[in-house]
C-alpha positions as CSV (number, residue, x, y, z in Angstrom):
1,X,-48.0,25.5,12.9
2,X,-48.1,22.6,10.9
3,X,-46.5,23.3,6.9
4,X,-49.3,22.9,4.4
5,X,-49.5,20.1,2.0
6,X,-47.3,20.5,-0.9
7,X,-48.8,21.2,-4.2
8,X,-48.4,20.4,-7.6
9,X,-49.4,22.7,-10.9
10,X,-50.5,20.1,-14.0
11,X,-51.3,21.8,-17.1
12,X,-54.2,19.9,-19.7
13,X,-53.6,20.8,-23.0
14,X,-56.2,19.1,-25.7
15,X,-58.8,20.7,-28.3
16,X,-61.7,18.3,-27.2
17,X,-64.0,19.8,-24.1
18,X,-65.0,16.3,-23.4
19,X,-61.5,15.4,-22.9
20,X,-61.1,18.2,-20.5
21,X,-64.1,17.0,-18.6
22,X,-63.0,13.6,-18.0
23,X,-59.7,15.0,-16.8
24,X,-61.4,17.3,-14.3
25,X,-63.6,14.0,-12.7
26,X,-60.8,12.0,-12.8
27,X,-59.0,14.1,-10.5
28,X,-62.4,15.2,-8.8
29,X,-62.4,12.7,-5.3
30,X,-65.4,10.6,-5.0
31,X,-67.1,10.2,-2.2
32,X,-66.3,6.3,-2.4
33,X,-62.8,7.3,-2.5
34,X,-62.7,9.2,0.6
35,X,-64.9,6.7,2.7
36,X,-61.9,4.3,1.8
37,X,-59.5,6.5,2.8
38,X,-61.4,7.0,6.2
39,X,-61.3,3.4,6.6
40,X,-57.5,2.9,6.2
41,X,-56.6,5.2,8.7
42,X,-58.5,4.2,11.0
43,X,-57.2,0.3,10.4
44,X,-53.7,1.4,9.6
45,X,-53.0,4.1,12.0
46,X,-53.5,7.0,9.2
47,X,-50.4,6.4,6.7
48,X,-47.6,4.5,6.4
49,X,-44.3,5.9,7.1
50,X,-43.0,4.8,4.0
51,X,-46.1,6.9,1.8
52,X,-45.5,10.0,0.1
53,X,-46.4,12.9,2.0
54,X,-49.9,14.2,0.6
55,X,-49.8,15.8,-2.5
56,X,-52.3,18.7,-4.1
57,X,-52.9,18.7,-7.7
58,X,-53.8,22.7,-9.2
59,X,-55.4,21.6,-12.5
60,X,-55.4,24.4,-15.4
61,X,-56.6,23.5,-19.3
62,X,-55.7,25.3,-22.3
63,X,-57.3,24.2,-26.1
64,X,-54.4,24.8,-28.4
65,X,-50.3,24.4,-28.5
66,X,-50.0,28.5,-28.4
67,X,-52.0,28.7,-25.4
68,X,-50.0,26.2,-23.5
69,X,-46.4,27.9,-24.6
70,X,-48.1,31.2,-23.3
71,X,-48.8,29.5,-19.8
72,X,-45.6,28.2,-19.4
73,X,-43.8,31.2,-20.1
74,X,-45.9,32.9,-17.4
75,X,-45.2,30.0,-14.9
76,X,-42.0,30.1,-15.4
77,X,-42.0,33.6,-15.0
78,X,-43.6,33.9,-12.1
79,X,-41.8,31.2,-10.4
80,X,-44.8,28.7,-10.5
81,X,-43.7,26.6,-12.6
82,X,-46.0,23.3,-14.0
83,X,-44.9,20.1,-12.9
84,X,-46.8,18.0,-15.2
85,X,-48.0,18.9,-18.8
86,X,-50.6,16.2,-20.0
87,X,-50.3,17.1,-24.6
88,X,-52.7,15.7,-26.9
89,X,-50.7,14.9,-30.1
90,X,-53.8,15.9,-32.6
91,X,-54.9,19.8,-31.9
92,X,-56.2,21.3,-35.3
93,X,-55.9,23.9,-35.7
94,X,-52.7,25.3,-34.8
95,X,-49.4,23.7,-33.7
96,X,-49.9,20.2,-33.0
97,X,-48.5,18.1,-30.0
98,X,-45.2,17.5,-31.1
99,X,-44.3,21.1,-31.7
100,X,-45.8,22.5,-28.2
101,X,-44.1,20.1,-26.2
102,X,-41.0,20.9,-28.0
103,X,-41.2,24.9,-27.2
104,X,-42.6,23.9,-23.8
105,X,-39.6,22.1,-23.1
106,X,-37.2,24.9,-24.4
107,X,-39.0,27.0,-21.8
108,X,-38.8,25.0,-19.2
109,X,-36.4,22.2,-19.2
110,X,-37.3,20.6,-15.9
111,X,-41.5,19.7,-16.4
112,X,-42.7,16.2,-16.9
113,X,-44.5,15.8,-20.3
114,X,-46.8,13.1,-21.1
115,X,-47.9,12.6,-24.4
116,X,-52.0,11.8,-24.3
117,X,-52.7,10.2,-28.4
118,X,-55.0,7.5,-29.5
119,X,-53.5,8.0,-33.0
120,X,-50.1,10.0,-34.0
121,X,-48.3,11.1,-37.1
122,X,-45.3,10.9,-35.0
123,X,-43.6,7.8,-33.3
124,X,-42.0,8.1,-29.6
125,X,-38.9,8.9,-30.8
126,X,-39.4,11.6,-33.2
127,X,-41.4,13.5,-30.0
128,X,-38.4,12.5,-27.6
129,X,-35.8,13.8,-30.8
130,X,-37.6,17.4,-30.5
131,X,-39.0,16.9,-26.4
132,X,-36.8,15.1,-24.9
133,X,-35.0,13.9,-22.1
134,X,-36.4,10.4,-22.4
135,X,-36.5,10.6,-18.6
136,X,-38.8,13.5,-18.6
137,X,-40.9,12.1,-21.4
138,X,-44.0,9.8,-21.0
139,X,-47.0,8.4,-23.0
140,X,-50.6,7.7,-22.4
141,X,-52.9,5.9,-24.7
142,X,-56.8,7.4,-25.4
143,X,-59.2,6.5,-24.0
144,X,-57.4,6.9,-20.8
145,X,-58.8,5.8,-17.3
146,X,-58.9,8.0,-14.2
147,X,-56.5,5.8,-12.0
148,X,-54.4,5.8,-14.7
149,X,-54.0,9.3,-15.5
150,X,-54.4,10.5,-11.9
151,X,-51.8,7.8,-10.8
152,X,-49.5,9.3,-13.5
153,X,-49.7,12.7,-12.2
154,X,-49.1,12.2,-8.5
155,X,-45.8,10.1,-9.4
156,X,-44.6,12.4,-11.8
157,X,-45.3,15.7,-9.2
158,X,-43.7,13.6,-6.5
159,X,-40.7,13.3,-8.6
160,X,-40.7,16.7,-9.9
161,X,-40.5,17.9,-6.0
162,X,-38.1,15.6,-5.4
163,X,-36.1,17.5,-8.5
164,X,-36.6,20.6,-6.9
165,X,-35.5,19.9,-3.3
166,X,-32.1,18.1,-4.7
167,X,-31.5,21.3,-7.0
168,X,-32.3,23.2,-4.0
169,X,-29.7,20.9,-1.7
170,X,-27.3,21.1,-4.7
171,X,-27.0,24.9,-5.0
172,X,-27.1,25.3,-1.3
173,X,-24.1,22.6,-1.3
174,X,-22.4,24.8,-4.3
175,X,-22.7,28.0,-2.0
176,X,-21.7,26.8,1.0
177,X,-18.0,24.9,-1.3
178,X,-17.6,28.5,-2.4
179,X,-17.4,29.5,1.0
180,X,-15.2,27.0,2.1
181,X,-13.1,27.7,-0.7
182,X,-13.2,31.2,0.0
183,X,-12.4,30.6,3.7
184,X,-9.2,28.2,2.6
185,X,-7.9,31.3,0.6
186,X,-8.1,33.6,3.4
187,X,-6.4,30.7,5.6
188,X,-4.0,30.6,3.2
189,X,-3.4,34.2,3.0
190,X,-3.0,34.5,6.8
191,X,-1.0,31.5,7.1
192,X,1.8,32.6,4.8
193,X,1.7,35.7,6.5
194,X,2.6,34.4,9.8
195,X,5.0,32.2,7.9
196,X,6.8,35.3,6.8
197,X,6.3,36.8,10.0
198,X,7.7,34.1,11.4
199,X,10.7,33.3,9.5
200,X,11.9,36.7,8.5
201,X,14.1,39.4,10.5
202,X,12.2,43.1,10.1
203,X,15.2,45.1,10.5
204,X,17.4,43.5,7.8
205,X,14.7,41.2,6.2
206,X,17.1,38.8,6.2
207,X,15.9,34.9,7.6
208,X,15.7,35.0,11.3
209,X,17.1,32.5,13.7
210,X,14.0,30.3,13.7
211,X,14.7,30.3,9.4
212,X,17.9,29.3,10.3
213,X,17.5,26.1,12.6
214,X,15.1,24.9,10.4
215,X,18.1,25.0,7.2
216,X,20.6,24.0,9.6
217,X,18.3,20.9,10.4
218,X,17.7,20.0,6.5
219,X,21.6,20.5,6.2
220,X,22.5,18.8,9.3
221,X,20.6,15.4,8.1
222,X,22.1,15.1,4.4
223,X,24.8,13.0,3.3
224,X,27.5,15.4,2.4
225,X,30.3,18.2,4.2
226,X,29.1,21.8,5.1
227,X,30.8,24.4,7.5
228,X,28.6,26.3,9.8
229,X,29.8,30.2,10.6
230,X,28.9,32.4,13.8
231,X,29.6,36.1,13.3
232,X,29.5,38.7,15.9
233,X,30.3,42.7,15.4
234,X,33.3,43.5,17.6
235,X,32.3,46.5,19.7
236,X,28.7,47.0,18.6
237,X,27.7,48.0,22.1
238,X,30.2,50.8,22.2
239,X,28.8,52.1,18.5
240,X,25.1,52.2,20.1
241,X,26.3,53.6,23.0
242,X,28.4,56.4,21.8
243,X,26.6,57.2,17.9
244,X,22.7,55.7,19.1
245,X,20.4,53.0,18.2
246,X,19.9,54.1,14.9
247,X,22.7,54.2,14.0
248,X,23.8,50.7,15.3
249,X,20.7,49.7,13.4
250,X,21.7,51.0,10.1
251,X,25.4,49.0,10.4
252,X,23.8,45.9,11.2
253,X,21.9,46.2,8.1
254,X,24.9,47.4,5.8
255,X,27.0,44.1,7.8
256,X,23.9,41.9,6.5
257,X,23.9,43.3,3.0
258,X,28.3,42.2,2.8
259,X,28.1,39.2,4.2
260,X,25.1,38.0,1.7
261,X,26.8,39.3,-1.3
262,X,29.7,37.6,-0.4
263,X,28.5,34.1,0.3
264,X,26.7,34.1,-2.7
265,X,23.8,31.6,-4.1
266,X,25.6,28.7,-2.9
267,X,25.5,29.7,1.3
268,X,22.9,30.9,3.6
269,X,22.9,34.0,5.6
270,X,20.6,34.7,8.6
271,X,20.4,37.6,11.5
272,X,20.4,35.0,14.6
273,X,19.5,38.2,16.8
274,X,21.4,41.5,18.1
275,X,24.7,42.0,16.4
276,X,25.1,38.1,15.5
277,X,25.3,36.3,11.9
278,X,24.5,32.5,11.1
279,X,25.6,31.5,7.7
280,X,26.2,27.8,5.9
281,X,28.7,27.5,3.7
282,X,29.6,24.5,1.3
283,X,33.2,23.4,1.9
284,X,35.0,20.3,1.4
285,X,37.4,20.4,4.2
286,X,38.5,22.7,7.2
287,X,41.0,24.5,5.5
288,X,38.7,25.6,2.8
289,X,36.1,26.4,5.4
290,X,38.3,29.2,7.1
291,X,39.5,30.4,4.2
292,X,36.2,31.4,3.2
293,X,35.5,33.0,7.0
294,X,38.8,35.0,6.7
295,X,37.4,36.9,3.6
296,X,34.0,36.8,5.3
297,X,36.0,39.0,8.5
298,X,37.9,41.3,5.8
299,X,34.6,42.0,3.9
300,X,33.3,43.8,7.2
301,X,36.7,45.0,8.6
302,X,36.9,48.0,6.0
303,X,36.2,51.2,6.5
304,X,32.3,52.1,6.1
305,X,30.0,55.3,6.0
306,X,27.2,55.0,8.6
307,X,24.5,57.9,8.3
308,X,27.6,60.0,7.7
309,X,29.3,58.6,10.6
310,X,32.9,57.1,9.5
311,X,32.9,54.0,11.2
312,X,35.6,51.7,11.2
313,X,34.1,47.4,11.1
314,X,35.4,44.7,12.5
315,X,33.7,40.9,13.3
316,X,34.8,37.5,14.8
317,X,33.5,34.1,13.6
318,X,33.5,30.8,15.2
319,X,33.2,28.0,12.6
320,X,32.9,24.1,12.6
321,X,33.2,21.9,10.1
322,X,30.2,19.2,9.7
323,X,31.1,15.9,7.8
324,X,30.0,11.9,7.7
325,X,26.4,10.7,6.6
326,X,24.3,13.5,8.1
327,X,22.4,12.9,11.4
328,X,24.1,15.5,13.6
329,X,21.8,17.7,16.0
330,X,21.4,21.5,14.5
331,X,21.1,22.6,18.2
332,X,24.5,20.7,18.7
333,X,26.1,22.2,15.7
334,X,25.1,25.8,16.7
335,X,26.2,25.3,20.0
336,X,30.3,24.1,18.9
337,X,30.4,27.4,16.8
338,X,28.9,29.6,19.4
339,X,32.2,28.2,21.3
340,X,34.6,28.5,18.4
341,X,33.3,32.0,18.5
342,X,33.7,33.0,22.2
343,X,37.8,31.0,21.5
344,X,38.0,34.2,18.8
345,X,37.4,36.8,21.2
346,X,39.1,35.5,23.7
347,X,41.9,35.7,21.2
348,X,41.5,39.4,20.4
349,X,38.7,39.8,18.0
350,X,39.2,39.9,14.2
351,X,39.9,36.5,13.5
352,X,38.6,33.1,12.8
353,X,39.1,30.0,14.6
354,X,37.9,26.6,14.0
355,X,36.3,24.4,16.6
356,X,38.0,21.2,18.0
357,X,37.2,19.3,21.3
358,X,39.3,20.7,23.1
359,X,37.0,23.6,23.4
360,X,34.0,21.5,24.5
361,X,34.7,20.4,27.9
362,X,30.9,19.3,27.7
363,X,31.6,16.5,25.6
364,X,33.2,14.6,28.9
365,X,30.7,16.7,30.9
366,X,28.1,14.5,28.5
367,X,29.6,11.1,29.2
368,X,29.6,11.5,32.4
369,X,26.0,12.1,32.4
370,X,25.7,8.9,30.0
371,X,27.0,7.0,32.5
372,X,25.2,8.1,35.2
373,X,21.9,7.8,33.5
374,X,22.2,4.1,32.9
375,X,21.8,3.6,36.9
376,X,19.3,6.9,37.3
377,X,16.6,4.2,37.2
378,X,18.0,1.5,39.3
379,X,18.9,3.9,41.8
380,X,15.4,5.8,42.4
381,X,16.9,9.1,41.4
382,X,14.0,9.7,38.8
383,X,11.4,12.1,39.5
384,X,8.2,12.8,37.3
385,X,6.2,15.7,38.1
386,X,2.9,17.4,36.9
387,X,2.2,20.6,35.4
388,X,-1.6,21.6,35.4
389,X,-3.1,22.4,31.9
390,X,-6.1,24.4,32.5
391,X,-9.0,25.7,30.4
392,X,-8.6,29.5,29.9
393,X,-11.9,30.4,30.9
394,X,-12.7,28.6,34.0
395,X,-9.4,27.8,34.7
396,X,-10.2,24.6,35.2
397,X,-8.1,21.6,35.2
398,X,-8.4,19.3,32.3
399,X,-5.3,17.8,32.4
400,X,-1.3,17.8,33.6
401,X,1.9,17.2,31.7
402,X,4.3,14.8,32.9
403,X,7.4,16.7,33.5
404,X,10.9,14.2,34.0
405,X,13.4,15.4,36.9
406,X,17.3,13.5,38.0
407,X,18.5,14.5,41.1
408,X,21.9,13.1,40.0
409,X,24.1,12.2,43.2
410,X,27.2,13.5,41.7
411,X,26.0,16.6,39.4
412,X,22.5,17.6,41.6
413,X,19.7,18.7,40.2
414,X,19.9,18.5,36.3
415,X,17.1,19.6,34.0
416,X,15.6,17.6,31.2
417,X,17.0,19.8,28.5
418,X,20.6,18.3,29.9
419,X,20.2,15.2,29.7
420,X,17.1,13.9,27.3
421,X,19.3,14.7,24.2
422,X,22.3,12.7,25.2
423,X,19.6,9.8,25.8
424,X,18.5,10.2,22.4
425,X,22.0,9.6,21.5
426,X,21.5,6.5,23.1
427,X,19.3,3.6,23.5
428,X,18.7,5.3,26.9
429,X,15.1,7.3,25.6
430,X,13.7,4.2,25.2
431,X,14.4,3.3,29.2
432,X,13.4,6.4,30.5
433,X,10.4,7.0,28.0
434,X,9.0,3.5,29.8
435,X,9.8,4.6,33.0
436,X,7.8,7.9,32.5
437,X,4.7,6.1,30.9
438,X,4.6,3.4,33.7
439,X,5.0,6.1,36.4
440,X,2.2,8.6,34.6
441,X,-0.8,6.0,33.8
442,X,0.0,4.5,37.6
443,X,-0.6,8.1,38.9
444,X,-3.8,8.4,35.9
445,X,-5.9,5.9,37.6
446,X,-5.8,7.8,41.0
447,X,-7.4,11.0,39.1
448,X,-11.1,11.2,38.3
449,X,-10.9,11.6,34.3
450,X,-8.3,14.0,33.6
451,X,-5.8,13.0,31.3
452,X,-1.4,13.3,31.6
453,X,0.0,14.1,28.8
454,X,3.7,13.0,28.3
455,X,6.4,13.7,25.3
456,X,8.1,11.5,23.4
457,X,11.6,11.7,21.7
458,X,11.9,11.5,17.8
459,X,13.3,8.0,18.4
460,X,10.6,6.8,20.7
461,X,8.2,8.1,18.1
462,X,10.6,5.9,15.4
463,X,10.0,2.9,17.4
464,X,9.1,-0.1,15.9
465,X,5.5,-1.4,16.7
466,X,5.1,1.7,18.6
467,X,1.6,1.6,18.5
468,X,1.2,-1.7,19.9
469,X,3.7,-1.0,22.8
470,X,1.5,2.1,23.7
471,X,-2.0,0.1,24.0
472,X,-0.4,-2.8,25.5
473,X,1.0,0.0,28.7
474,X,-2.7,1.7,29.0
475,X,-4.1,-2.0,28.7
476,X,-2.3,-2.8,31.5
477,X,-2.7,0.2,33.6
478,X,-6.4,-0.6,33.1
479,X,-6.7,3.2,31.8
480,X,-8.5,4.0,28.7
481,X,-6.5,6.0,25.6
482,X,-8.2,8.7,25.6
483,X,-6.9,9.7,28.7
484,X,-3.6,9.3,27.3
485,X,-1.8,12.1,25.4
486,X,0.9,12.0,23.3
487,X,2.9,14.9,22.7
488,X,5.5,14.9,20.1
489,X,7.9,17.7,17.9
490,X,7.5,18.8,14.6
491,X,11.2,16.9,14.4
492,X,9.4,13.6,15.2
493,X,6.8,13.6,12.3
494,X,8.6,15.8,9.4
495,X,12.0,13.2,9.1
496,X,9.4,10.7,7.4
497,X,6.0,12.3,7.0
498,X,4.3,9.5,5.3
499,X,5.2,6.8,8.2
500,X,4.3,9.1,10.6
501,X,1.1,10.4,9.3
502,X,0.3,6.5,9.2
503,X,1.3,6.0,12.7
504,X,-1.0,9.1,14.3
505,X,-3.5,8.1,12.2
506,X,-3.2,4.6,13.6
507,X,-3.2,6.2,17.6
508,X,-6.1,8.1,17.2
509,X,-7.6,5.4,15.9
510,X,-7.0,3.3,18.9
511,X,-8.0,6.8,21.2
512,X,-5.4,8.4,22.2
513,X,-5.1,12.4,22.3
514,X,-2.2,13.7,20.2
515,X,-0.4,17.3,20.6
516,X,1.9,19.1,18.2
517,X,4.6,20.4,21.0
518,X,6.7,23.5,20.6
519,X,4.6,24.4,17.8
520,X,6.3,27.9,15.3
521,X,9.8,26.7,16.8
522,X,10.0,24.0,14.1
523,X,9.8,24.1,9.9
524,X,6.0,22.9,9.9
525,X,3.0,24.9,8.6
526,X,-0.8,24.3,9.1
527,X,-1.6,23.7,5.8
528,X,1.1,20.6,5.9
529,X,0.0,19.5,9.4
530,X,-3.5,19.6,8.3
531,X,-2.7,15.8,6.8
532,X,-1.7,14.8,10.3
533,X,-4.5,13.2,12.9
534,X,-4.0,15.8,16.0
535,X,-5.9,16.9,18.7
536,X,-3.9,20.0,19.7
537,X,-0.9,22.5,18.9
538,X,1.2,23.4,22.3
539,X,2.7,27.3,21.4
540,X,6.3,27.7,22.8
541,X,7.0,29.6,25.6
542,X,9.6,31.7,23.3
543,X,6.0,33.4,22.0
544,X,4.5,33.7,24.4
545,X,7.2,35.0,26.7
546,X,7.9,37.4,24.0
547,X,4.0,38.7,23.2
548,X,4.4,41.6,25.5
549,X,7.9,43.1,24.5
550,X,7.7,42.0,19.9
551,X,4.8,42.8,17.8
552,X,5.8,40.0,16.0
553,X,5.7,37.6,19.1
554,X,2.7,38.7,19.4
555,X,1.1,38.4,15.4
556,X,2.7,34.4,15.7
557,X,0.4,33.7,18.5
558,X,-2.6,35.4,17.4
559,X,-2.2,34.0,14.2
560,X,-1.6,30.5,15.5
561,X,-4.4,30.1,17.6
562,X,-6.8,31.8,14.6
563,X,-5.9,29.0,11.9
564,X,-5.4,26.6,14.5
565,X,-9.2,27.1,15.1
566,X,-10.4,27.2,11.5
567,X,-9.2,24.0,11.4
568,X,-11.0,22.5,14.8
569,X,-7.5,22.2,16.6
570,X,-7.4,23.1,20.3
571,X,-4.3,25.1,21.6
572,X,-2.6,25.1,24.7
573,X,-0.2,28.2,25.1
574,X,3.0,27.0,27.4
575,X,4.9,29.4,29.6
576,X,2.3,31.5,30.8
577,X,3.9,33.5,34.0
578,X,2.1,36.6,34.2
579,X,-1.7,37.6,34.3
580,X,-1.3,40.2,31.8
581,X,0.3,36.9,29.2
582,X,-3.1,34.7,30.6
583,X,-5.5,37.8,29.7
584,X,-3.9,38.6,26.4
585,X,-4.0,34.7,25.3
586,X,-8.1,34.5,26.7
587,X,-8.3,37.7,24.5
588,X,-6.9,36.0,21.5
589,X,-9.0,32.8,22.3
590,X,-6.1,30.3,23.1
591,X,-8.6,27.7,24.4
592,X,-6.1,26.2,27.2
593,X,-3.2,27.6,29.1
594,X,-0.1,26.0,31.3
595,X,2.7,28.0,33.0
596,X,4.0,28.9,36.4
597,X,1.4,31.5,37.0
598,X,-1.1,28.8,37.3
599,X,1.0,26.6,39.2
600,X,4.3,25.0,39.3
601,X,4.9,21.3,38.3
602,X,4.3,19.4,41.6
603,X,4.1,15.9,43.0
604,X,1.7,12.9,42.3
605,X,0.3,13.2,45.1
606,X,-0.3,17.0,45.0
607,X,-1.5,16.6,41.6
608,X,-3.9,13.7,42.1
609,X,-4.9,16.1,45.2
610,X,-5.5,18.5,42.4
611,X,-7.2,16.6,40.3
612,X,-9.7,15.6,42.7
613,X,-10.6,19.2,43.5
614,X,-11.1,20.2,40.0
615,X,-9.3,23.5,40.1
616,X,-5.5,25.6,40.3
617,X,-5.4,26.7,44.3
618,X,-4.3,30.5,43.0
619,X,-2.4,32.0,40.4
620,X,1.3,30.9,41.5
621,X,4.2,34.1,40.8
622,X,7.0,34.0,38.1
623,X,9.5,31.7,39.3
624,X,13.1,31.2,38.0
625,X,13.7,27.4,37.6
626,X,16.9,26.3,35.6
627,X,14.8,22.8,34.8
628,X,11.5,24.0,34.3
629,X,9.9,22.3,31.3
């Protein structure tokens, strides 16, 4: 059904009947008029595109000024408002012209007056003083013609439509801004829920391990000394085994609550899981470091009242002491106390004990590997493999990540979670992160439009001209961006956040996917990523391993994937090695999926093989594999 012609209310308003009668023929069509009209369509093919849509004109007449405030109040309320009001300035008796368009215009701020006078007591600016807007204010001189006044109306209706529609748009814009704005509260609401979910310990509501790394890291790159502290309850699992959970639960809350009032404002204390502390300290030296750890161990060594059990406390902490100009790796840091700690027990519990080398036979184990690495390349002991990522629905392949292997001739098989950091160390990355891009886009053209995603290292990402050096590789692979994507850490863009929201705003630019990897094990948030140009967020497998055993596993995930959406991101969930993990992530509407129960990283050859056929070949089972990615 075609919508009817719009149409236009104009109110006459003038003492003289005559006057009225000439305004009635003038808008009366002749039958010239129409035979003309005839005749251009059939010349012009009916209207020009550019013409007005066809209007209607409802004509009513009132005498007197009274009479014409009256109508307008009922138009107005009756929602059929007058577009145009044609106001002869002379009406004895009564109120004259100026003084009805006035009280019209108070009634109705939005009609079009025109002021009809062949003589006036009043100028056009002592009616536009008490009638304006200028802009909704016109004049027409008696005697008037009928083009002229019916030209007049039409353009003035048209406008007044026009009017209307915009207001229309405008309110419907409004409304839908006050939804948005309602929706970025919730958003807001949700994400600092997960936030706190994600960074807070619920049996001691203490900071959690994740809360930790991510102070350690701010810590770990400032100019300045700090000690870092690992405590551990000597014989917690004989207390839970012998007086019950509840009661080891209730000790490890009591523990929390000492060690936090003993640090003080100027530390940090976290529960890093099970019986085990994490706290920063500020100290200048060594000495000064274990000092502060020694009243730390006599603080939970005293005698204590557990649910009326008398329980006698006792802890052991590893320390190290962190100095220079910032830089050093939190993971590395946590990993030398975790061994000064394992050197106090071995010593008989209770005590303190600093680390030094000598406790890190990894450090040689690490240049060994440095050395090794510099001929893994030369020597063809590189392998990269692929990992299918699949939509969740269809299971479907879309893609594959590019997983790096070293089949080391002296140390075996070595995973990438060996040796990538010490090649960060190094200039290294930037050799290997070559080698993995030319080996992945050779292996891209052999697939029919999927795309390989590959990560890159803080360092790569730091790279200067990194852009350029990633279109001239797809250039000369002859593969298009888009079929590129990169995946990088929340590391990688929160050191500098401005450069590197320039620099993924310059790749996406150029077409290439980007992917936020390990996304919830970092410090980021979605409303800070929300300035960054990504594609994707890539959920560690720590979630999603952990979504069927921790409610609060299990909250992260679902609330990832809900904001993530709100804000048009895709999500691929990593690690996914049961069906009950791929049904639960479908269920929360995790839009892609990757893990050993859809297949285990394989060859280019298998996964070009794949890639052709469109599809996983089955559901593979949980595998263990010390180098998985």
């Amino acid at each position: 059904m075609e919508p009817a012609d719009p149409i236009a209310r104009i109110l006459i308003v003038d003492d003289d009947p005559a006057v009225h009668e000439s305004y009635r023929m003038s808008f009366t069509p002749s039958a010239d008029k129409a035979a003309l009209a005839d005749l251009a369509a059939q010349l012009f093919d009916d209207v020009a595109a550019d013409e007005p849509p066809p209007l209607r004109l409802d004509l009513s007449h009132v005498h007197q000024g009274a009479e014409a405030v009256a109508a307008v109040e009922r138009s107005v309320r009756d929602g059929a408002q007058f577009a145009v009001a044609f106001i002869d300035v002379r009406m004895p008796p009564g109120i004259d012209g100026r003084e009805t368009a006035r009280r019209i215009r108070s009634i109705d701020p939005d009609i079009q007056i025109v002021i009809v006078t062949g003589y006036s007591d009043f100028s056009p600016a002592q009616v536009a003083q008490v009638a304006g807007p200028p802009d909704r204010l016109f004049y027409i001189a008696k005697p008037f013609t009928a083009d002229e006044v019916v030209q007049t109306a039409t353009a003035l209706s048209h406008r007044w439509l026009a009017d209307r529609a915009l207001a229309e748009t405008r309110a419907a814009l409004a409304a839908k801004i006050d939804e948005l704005e309602d929706q970025a509260r919730e958003l807001a609401a949700n994400e600092s829920k997960a936030i706190r979910l994600a960074n807070r310990d619920p049996l001691t509501g203490a900071p959690n391990r994740l809360a930790f790394l991510r102070i350690l890291s701010e810590q770990a790159r400032r100019p300045g000394n700090f000690a870092m502290a690992m405590i551990d309850l000597d014989r917690f699992k004989l207390i839970n085994d012998t007086l019950g959970h509840l009661v080891g639960d209730e000790l490890i809350r009591t523990i929390c609550t000492i060690l936090v009032d003993r640090v003080g404002t100027d530390g940090f204390v976290a529960r890093l899981g099970g019986d085990e502390f994490g706290v920063l300290l500020h100290a200048d030296t060594a000495d000064d470091a274990v000092m502060r750890c020694e009243r730390l161990v006599r603080a939970c060594s005293g005698d204590l009242q557990v649910f009326g059990h008398p329980i006698h406390g006792a802890a052991s902490i590893g320390v190290v002491m962190v100095s220079g100009e910032g830089g050093r790796e939190s993971v590395d840091v946590m990993r030398r106390a975790d061994l000064a700690l394992n050197e106090a027990k071995r010593s008989g519990r209770g005590v303190v004990r600093l680390f030094d080398d000598s406790m890190d036979e990894s450090i040689r184990f690490r240049r060994r590997i440095e050395e090794g690495l510099t001929q893994a390349i030369a020597n063809h002991e590189l392998a990269l493999l692929y990992q299918p990522i699949v939509a969740h629905d269809t299971l479907a392949i879309v893609g594959f990540e590019g997983l790096l292997r070293w089949n080391s001739p002296d140390h075996g098989a070595i995973g990438p979670a060996t040796f990538m950091p010490i090649a960060e160390e190094s200039n290294l990355i930037h050799d290997l992160g070559d080698w993995v891009l030319d080996t992945a886009l050779a292996c891209l053209a052999e697939w029919p439009g999927h795309y390989v995603s590959v990560n890159f290292s803080p360092r790569q990402f730091r790279r200067q001209n990194f852009v350029g050096h990633l279109v001239e590789k797809v250039q000369r692979a002859g593969v298009s961006p888009d079929r590129l994507q990169i995946e990088i850490t929340e590391t990688a863009i929160f050191d500098d956040a401005e450069r590197a929201a320039d620099t993924l705003y310059r790749l996406r630019q150029m077409g290439f996917r980007i992917a936020l990897d390990d996304f919830g094990t970092g410090y980021s948030s979605l409303y800070n990523i929300r300035k960054f140009a990504l594609d994707c967020l890539k959920i560690d497998r720590s979630f999603i391993d952990g979504m069927g055993r921790e409610r609060e596993s299990a909250a992260i995930v679902h609330s990832i994937i809900h904001l993530a959406r709100a804000l048009r991101l895709q999500v691929i969930a990593e690690g996914v090695e049961t069906e009950q993990q791929l049904q639960a992530l479908r269920l929360a509407g995790c839009s892609h999926v990757q893990g050993y129960y859809l297949s285990r990283p394989v060859d280019g050859a298998a996964a070009t093989e794949m890639a052709r056929d469109g599809k996983v070949p089955g559901a593979a089972q949980p595998a263990v594999d010390p180098a998985r990615p």
